[in-house]
C-alpha positions in Angstrom: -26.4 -6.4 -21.0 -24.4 -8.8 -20.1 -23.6 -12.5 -21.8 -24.2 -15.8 -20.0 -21.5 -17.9 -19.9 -22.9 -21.7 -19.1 -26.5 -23.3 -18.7 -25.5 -23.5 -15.0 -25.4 -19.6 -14.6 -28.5 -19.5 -16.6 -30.4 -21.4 -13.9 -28.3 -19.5 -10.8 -29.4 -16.3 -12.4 -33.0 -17.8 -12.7 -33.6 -18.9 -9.0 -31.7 -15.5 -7.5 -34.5 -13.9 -9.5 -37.8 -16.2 -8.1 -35.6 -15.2 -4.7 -36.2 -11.2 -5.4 -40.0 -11.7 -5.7 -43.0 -12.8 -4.1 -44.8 -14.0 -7.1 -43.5 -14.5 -10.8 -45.0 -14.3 -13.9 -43.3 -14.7 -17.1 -43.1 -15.0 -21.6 -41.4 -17.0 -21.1 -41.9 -20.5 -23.7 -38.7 -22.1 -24.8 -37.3 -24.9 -23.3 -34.2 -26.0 -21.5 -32.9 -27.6 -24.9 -33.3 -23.7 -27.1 -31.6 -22.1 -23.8 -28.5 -23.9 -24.3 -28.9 -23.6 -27.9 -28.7 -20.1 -27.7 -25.8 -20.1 -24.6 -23.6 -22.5 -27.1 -24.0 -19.5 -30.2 -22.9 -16.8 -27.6 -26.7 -15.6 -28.0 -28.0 -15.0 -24.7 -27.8 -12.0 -22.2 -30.0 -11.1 -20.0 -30.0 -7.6 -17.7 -30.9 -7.3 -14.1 -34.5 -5.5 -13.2 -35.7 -4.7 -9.5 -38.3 -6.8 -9.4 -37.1 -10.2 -11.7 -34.8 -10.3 -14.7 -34.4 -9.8 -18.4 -33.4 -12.4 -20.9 -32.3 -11.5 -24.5 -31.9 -14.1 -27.2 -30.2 -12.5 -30.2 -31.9 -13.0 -33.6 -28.9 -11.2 -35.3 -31.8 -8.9 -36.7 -33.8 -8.2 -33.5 -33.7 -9.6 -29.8 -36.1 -11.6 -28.3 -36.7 -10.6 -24.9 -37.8 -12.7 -22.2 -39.2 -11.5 -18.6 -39.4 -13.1 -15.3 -41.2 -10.3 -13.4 -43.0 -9.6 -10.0 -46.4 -8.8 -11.4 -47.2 -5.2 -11.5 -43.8 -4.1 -11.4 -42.5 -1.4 -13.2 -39.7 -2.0 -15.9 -36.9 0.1 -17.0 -34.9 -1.2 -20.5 -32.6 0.8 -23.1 -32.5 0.9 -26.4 -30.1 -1.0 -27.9 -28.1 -2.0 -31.1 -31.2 -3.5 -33.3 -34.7 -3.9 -32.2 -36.3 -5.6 -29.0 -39.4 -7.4 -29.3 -41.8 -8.9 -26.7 -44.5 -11.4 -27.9 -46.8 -12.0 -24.6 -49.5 -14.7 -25.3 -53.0 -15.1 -23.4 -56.5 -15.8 -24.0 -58.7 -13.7 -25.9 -61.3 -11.5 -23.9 -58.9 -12.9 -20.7 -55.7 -10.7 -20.6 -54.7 -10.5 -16.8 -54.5 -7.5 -14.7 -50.4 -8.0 -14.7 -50.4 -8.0 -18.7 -52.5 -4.9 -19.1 -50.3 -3.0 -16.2 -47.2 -4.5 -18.1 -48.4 -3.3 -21.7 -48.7 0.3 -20.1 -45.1 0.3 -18.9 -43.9 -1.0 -22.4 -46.2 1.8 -24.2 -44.7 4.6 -21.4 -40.6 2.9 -22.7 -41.8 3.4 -26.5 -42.7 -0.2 -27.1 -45.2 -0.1 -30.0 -47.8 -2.9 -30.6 -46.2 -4.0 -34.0 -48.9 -6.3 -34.7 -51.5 -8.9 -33.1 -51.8 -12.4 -34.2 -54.1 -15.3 -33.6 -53.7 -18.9 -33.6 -56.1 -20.8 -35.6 -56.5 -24.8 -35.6 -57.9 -27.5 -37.8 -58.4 -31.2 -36.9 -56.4 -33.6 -39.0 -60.2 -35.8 -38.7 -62.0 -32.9 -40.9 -59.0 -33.4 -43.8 -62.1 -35.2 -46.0 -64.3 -32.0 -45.9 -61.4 -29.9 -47.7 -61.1 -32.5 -50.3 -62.9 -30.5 -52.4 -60.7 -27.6 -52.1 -57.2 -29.5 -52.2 -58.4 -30.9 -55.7 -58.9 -27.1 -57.0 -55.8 -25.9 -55.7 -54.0 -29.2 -57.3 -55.6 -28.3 -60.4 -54.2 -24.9 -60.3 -50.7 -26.2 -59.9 -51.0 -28.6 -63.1 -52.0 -25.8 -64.6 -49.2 -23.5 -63.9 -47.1 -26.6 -64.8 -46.5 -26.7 -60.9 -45.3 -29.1 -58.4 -44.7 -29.8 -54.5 -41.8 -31.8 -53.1 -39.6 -31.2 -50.3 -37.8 -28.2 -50.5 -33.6 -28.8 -51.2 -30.5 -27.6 -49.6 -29.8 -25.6 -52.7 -32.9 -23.3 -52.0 -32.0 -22.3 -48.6 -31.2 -18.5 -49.4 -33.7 -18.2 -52.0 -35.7 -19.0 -49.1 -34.0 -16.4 -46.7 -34.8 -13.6 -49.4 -38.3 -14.5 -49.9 -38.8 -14.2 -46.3 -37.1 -10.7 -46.7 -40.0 -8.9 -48.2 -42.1 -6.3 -46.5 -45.2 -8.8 -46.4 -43.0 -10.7 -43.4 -42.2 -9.4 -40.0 -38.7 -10.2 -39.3 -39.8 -10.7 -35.6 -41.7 -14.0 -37.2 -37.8 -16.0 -37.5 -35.3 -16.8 -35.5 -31.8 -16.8 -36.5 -30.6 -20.4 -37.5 -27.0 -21.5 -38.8 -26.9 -23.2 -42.3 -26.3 -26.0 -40.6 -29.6 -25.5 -38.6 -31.4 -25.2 -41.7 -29.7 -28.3 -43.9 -31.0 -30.7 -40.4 -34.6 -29.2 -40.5 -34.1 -30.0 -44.3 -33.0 -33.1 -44.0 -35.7 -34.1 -41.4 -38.4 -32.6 -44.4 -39.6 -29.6 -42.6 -40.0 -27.5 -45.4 -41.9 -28.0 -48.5 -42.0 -25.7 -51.5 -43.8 -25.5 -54.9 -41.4 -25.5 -57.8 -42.1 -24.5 -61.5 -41.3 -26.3 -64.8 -37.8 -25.7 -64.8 -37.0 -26.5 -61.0 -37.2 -23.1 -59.8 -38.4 -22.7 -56.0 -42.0 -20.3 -56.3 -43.0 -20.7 -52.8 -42.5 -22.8 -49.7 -43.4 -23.3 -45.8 -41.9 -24.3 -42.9 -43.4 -27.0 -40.8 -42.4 -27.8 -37.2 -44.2 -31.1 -35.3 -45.4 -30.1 -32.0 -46.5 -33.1 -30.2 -50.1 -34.5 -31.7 -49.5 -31.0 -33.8 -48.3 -29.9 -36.3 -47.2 -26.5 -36.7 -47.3 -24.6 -40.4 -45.7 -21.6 -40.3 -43.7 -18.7 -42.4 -45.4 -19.5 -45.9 -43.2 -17.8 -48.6 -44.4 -16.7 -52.2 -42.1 -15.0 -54.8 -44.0 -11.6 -56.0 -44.8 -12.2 -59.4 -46.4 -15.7 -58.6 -48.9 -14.2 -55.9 -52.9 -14.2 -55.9 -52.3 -15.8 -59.3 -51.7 -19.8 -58.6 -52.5 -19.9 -55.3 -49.1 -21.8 -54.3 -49.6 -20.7 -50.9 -53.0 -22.1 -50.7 -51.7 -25.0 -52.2 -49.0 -25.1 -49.9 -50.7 -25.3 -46.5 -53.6 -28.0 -48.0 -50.6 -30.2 -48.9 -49.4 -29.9 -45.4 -53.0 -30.6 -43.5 -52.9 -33.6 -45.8 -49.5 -34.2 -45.0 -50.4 -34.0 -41.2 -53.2 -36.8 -41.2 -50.4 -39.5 -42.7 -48.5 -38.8 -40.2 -51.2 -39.2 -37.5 -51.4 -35.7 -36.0 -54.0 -34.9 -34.6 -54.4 -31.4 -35.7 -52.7 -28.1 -37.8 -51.8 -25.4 -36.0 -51.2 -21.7 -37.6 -51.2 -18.1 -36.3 -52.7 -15.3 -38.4 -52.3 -12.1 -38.3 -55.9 -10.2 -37.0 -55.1 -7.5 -39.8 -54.4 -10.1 -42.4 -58.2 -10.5 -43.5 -57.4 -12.1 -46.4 -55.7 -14.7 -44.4 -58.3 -15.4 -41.9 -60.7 -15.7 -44.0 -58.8 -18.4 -46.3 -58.3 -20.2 -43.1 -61.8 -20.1 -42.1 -62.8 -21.3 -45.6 -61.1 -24.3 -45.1 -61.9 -25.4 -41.5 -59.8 -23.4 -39.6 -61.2 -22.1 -36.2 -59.6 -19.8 -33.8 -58.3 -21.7 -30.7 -58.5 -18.3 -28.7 -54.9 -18.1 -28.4 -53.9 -14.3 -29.1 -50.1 -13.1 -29.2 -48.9 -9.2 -29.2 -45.3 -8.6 -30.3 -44.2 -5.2 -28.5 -41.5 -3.7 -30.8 -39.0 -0.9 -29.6 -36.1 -0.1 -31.7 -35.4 0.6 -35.7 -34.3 -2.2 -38.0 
């Protein structure tokens, strides 16, 4: 495994691999912009294969790994310090013949299916028909003496433990500097329910992805679960959130395991977009 220096050797190691293959298909879905991001923290590596290449994005906890591959070629990867995970997306009932010889290999290296999520939509238009809903959950949080603001600087490792618990995947996150996280505060990313005396509860992470937006990693301290239903609260304040800001729509992933999940999102409009993502662990934490 080997570091990369400069965005330039990025993109000379990127063309010498097209040159080894015929045909490439890849995970890879970050942009030019998180590349460098990860190239300035000293975060990227990547490690030669003989048909394409290997990326690696350190997480601190885990590595992402990203692939540029011949399709139907075999793979060969180590184990390494800390986990390695793989999230390939596709369409459901559609996987291609390259991602089903591909998840073979990965199960033949000891790559284990950690878990299988789906991404689920609402239209910002349908905001009226939840009305009803949003006003119960509102009513929950005067109740609990309860209330929802942006979350503050202050609560950024409160955050970071909540996210900690066994509930959360740690392949969910990337690593982020404080600094990375006061920006994202300071641009009112995050939102979070706090109680009577200012204490954070619960919060969420929210990302704008062009006429999107994207609601993701909702956090809820133990003791205040299936009681309030702050995280319920949470992502209806959001969706209404979403239509003043005039996006068209409210994207979230849900885990197929998570039926409680699914069906709170199907309760309130939500409808699978028929998006599905694996995330192919190998490695202890």
């Amino acid at each position: 495994m080997t570091a990369i220096q400069s965005i330039d050797e990025y993109l000379s190691l990127l063309r010498q691999s097209k040159e080894k293959c015929n045909k490439t298909f890849t995970n890879s879905y970050i942009s030019i912009e998180e590349i460098k991001r990860y190239i300035n923290l000293g975060n990227l590596f990547y490690i030669w294969q003989d048909n394409g290449i290997f990326f690696l994005c350190d997480e601190k906890k885990y590595y992402r790994l990203l692939y540029w591959l011949e399709p139907k070629s075999r793979i060969f990867i180590s184990k390494q310090d800390k986990p390695i995970a793989i999230r390939n997306v596709y369409k459901e009932e559609k996987k291609k013949e390259e991602l089903l010889f591909l998840d073979a290999c990965l199960g033949e290296l000891g790559f284990i299916n950690e878990y299988t999520a789906i991404e689920m939509c609402i239209p910002t238009e349908e905001g009226n028909a939840i009305e009803k809903q949003k006003n119960i959950y509102e009513r929950f949080l005067k109740k609990g003496k309860f209330h929802i603001e942006y979350m503050k600087e202050n609560d950024i490792e409160h955050m970071l433990k909540l996210r900690e618990t066994e509930e959360f995947h740690i392949y969910n996150f990337k690593y982020k500097t404080r600094e990375e996280y006061c920006n994202e505060i300071k641009n009112n990313q995050y939102w979070a329910v706090y109680d009577e005396r200012n204490i954070m509860r619960a919060c969420i992470y929210t990302e704008p992805v062009f006429a999107a937006i994207l609601g993701d990693g909702i956090c809820v301290e133990k003791d205040y679960r299936n009681t309030y239903g702050l995280g319920a609260a949470l992502m209806l304040h959001v969706l209404d959130q979403a239509v003043n800001i005039n996006k068209k729509r409210y994207v979230s992933w849900c885990e197929l395991e998570n039926v409680n999940s699914m069906k709170f999102h199907e309760n309130i409009g939500f409808r699978k977009t028929g998006k599905i993502s694996d995330e192919w662990v190998i490695g202890e934490r």
